[in-house]
N, C-alpha and C positions, 0 to 999 in steps of 0.2 A: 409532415412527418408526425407522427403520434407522439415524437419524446417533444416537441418543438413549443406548443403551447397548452397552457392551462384549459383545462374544462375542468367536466364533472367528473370526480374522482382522483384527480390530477392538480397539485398545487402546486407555485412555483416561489423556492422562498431564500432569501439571503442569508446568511451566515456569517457575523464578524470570528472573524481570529480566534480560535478556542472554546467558540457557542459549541454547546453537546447539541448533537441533531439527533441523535435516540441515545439513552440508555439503558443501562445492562439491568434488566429486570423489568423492563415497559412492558406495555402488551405488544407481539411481535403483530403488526397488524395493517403494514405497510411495507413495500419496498421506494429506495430512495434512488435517483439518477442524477448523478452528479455531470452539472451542467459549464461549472466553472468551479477552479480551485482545483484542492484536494483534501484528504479528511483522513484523519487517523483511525484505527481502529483498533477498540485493547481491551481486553479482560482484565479485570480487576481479581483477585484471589481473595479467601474469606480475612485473610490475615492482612488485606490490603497494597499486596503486592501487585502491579502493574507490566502485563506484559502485551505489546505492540503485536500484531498479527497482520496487519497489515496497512499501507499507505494506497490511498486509492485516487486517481482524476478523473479530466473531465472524460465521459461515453462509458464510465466505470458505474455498477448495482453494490447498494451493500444493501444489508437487511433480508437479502432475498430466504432468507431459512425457516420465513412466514407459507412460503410455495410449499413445504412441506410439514406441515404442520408445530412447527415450534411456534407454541402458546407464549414465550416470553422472552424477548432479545434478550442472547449470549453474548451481548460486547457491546460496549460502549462506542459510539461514532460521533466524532467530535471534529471543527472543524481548523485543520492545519495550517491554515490561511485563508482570506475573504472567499468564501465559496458562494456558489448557486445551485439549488438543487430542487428536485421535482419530487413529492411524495409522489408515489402511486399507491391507492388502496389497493389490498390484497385483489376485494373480487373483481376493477379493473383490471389490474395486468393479467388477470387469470383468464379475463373474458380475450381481451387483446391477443394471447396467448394460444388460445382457441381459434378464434376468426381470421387472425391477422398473418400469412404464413411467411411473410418475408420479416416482420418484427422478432414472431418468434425463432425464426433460425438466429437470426442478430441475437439473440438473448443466450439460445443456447451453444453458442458460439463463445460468449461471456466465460458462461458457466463453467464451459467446459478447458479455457483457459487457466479458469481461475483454479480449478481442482488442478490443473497441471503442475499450478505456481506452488499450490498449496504441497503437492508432491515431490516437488525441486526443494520448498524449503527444509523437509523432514529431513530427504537426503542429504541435502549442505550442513542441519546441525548434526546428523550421525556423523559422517564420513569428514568431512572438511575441517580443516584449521581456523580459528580466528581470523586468520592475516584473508587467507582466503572468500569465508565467510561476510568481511566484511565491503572487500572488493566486490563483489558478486552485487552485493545491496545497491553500494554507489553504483554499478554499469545499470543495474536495473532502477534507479530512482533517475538516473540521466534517461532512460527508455534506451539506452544502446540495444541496435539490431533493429529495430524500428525504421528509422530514417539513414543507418548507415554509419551513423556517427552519432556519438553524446552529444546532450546539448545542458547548458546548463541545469545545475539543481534550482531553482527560481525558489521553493519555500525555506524557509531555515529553521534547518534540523536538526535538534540538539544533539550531542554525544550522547545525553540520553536514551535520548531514543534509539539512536544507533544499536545502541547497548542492547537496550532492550529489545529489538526486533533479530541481533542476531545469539542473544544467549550470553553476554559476557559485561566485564566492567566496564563502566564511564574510560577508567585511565586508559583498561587494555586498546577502547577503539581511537584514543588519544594518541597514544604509542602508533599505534599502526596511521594513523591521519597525517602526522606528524613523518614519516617515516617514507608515506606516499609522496608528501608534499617534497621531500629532497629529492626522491627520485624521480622527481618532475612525473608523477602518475597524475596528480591533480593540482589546483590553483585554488589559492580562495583571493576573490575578488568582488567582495561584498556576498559573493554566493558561494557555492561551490562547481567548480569547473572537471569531469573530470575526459580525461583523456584515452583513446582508444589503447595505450600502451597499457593500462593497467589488466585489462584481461590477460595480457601475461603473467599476473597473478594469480591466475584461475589454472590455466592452462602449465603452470610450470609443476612437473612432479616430484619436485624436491622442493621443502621450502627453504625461501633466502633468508642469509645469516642476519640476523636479528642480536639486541646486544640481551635482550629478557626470552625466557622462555616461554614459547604458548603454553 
């Protein structure tokens, strides 16, 4: 398979716990395939505000916004925990891209996922509640709907970040973490566990009584 080993144009390189693997202002001049792990991905603001756009694994592209011509990565990718990852230079995958037609369906398969998620998350911070908002992340960091059932969260993820990937404060995704934890929606056990009941959070059209306001 073409992502499987290093050649020309193709590297293959490890990443401790928090190594930036591009950042925001590089030349955009490669895309990256993430082999093992997972990696964050955030814009930074001029004022130095930090926000999260996306968590990404293994058979997941970031960088790819070099395929259309952006001269300078838009966000910072950094790595979540011990990762593996493949550059690929631009005129590689472009060429691969051209020749290859079962890699490129797999690619724009990616893509076109990924613009899906990209369109779920606008809708979830328009329309959706915090409590909501936040439950959605954890079924989607567990990959629920994939295999049928959550499986653990394996990286550890700060409230942080939480925060920042759905639009609100540290406390507020504390309150609601806190809150899940009673109603047995999730476990922490060295990770985070969660459980198929929580998409009843998703799916309920009134929200539950809560002691703070969203």
């Amino acid at each position: 398979m073409f992502l499987a080993t290093a050649a020309r144009g193709r590297d293959i390189s490890a990443h401790s716990k928090n190594e930036i693997i591009f950042a925001q202002g590089d030349d955009a001049d490669s895309v990256f395939y993430i082999m093992k792990g997972k990696i964050k991905v955030a814009v930074v603001s001029k004022d130095g505000k930090e926000a999260v756009i996306a968590l990404l694994g293994p058979d997941e592209f970031a960088g790819e916004g070099c395929l259309i011509g952006q001269p300078k990565r838009l966000a910072t990718a950094s790595a979540l925990i011990d990762c593996e990852t493949m550059r690929v230079a631009k005129a590689e995958l472009q060429r691969v891209l051209r020749d290859e037609p079962a890699f490129s369906q797999m690619f724009m398969s990616h893509i076109l996922a990924r613009n899906a998620r990209v369109e779920e998350d606008l809708v979830d911070q328009l329309f959706n509640s915090t409590e909501k908002r936040l439950a959605r992340l954890l079924l989607l960091l567990a990959n629920f709907g994939k295999e049928g059932r959550p499986e653990p969260i394996l990286a550890k993820i700060s409230q942080e970040t939480l925060a920042e990937m759905i639009g609100t404060t540290r406390s507020r995704v504390s309150h609601f973490m806190n809150k899940f934890r009673k109603l047995g929606f999730i476990n922490y056990n060295g990770h985070v566990e969660v459980h198929s009941s929580l998409l009843g959070v998703l799916l309920a059209d009134q929200p539950r009584t809560v002691n703070q306001p969203d």
